[in-house]
C-alpha positions in Angstrom: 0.0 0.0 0.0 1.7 2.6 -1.2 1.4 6.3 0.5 1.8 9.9 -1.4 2.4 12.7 0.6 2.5 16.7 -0.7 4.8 19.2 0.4 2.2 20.5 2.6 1.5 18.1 4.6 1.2 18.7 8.4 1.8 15.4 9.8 5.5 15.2 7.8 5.8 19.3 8.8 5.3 18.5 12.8 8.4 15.9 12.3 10.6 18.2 10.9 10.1 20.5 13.9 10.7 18.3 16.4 13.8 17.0 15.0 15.1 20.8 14.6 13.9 21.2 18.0 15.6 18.3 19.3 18.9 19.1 17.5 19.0 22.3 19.1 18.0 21.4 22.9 21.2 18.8 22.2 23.7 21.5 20.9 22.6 24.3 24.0 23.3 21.3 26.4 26.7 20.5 24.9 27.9 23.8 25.4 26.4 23.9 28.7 28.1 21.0 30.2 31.4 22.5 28.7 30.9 25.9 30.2 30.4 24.8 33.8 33.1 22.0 33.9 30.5 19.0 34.5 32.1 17.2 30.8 35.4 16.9 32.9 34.0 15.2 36.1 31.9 13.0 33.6 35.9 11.9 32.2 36.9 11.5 35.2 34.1 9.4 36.5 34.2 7.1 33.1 38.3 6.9 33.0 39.5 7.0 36.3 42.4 8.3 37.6 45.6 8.4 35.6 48.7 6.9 37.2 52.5 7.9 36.2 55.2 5.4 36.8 58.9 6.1 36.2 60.8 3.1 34.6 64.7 3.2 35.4 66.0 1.6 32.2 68.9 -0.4 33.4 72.2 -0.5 31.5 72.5 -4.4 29.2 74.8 -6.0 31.9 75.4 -8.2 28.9 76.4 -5.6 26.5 80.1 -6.6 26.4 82.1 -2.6 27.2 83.8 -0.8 23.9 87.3 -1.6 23.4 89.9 0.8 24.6 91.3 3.5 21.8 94.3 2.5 19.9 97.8 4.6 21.5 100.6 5.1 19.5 103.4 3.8 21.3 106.4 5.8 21.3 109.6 5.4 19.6 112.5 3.7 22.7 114.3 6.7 25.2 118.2 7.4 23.6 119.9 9.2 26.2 121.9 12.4 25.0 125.9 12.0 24.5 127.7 12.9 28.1 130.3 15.6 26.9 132.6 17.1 29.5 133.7 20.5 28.9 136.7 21.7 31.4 137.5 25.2 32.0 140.6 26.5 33.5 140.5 28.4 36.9 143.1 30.8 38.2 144.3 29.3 41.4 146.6 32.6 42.2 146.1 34.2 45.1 144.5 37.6 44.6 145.4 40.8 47.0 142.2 43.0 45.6 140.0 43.8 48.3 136.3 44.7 47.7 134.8 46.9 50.2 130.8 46.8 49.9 128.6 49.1 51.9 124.8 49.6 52.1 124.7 53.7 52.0 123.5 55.2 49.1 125.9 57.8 47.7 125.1 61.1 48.2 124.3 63.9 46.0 126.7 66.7 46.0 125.7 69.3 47.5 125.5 72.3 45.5 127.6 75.3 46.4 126.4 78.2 47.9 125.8 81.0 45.8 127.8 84.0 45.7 126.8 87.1 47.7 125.6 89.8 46.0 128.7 92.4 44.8 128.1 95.6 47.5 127.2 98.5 46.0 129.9 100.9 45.0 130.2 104.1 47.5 130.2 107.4 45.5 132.8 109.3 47.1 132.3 112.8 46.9 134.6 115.0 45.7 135.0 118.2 47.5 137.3 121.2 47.6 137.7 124.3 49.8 137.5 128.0 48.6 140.6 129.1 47.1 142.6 131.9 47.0 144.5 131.0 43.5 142.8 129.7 40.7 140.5 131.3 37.8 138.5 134.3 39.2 140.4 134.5 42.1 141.2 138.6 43.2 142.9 138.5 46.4 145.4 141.9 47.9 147.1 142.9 50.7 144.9 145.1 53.0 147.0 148.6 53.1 149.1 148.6 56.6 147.4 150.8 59.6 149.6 154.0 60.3 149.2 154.0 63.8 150.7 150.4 63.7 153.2 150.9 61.0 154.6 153.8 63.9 154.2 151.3 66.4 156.4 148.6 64.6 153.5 146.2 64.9 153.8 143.0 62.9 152.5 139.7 62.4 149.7 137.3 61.2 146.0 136.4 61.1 143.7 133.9 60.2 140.8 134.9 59.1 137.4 132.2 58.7 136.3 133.4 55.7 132.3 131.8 54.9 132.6 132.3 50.7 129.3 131.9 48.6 128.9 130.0 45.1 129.9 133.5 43.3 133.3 133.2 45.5 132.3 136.3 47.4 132.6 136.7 51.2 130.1 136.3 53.4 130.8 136.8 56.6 134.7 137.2 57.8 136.0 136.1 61.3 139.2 136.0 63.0 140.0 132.7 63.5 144.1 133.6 65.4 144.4 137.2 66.2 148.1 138.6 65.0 148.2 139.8 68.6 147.5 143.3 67.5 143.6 144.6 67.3 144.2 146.8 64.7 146.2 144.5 62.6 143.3 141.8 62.8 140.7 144.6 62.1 142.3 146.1 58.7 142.5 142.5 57.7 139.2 141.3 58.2 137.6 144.4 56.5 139.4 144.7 53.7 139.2 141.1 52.8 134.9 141.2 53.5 134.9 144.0 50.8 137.6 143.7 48.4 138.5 139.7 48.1 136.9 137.4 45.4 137.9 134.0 45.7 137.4 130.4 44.0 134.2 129.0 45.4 134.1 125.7 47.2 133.1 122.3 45.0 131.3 119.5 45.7 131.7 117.0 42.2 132.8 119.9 40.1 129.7 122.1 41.1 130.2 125.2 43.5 128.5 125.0 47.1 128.6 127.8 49.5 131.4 127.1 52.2 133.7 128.5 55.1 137.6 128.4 54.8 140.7 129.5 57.3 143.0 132.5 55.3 146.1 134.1 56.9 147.1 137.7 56.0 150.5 138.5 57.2 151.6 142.1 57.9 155.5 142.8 58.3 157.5 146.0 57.7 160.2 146.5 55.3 162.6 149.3 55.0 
């Protein structure tokens, strides 16, 4: 008895569902189980534990051991030649004596060095007024009557202070002749008529004091 069904009819439609329906309650499971770890106590349930043993693998005892590598022997020892070699020592007596010391030579010390040369003193050249020389003008102050009556005679020194111009400054009597008037006619005629040569200091004229004598003697 043969059956013919259309494409639309319900009873093959409704089995379609349910299979789709089924195939998709099945798939949401799956993942299910995965996602909350139940598929991996269901393994452990169905397998049992797993159990690890570590197997020493003993060495073949009857493996016979490798032979030992092949060493070249070496060619027989020949000892070297003995060669004697003599060498000829003085036996002389020797008279040098060696003198060895532990000090370290010195240095030579350097000299001192020379003082310094001392300065050289500038000696200064000087010279008294003058009565000779160039520009000198000196006279013999005219004999006092009253003396010259009196047979008054003898010498003077006179301390004559001479400026740079070689003209008196200032005329004392340095050893009176013994006679006042004699020591006065000499002093003032020497204050107002002498010119002498000026003192020097290094060739250049200085103001200065010097010791004259003016004699006085009579003469027929």
């Amino acid at each position: 008895m043969a059956y013919d069904y259309s494409i639309d009819d319900p009873a093959r439609n409704s089995k379609r569902s349910l299979a789709f329906v089924l195939v998709v309650i099945i798939h949401v499971l799956f993942f299910w189980v995965l996602a909350s770890g139940l598929g991996a106590k269901v393994v452990e349930v169905v397998m049992g534990p797993v159990e690890t043993k570590i197997i020493d693998q003993k060495p073949d005892e009857d493996k016979p051991p490798p032979p030992p590598p092949e060493i070249d022997t070496p060619p027989p020892y020949v000892p070297p030649p003995e060669i004697s070699i003599e060498i000829a020592t003085d036996t002389a007596p020797t008279t040098a004596i060696t003198n060895v010391t532990s000090e370290r030579p010195t240095a030579p010390v350097a000299p001192p060095p020379p003082p310094p040369p001392k300065p050289v003193e500038h000696k200064v050249v000087r010279t008294p007024p003058s009565t000779q020389g160039r520009g000198a003008r000196v006279g013999q102050p005219d004999y006092p009557p009253a003396s010259r009556r009196a047979g008054e005679t003898g010498s003077v020194t006179l301390n004559i202070c001479v400026d740079v111009s070689g003209r008196p400054t200032e005329v004392k009597v340095a050893k009176s002749s013994g006679f006042e008037r004699l020591d006065d006619a000499a002093a003032t005629y020497s204050k107002r008529n002498w010119k002498l040569v000026p003192a020097k200091e290094d060739g250049k004229p200085i103001a200065s004091c010097g010791n004259f004598m003016v004699t006085f003697k009579l003469t027929d």
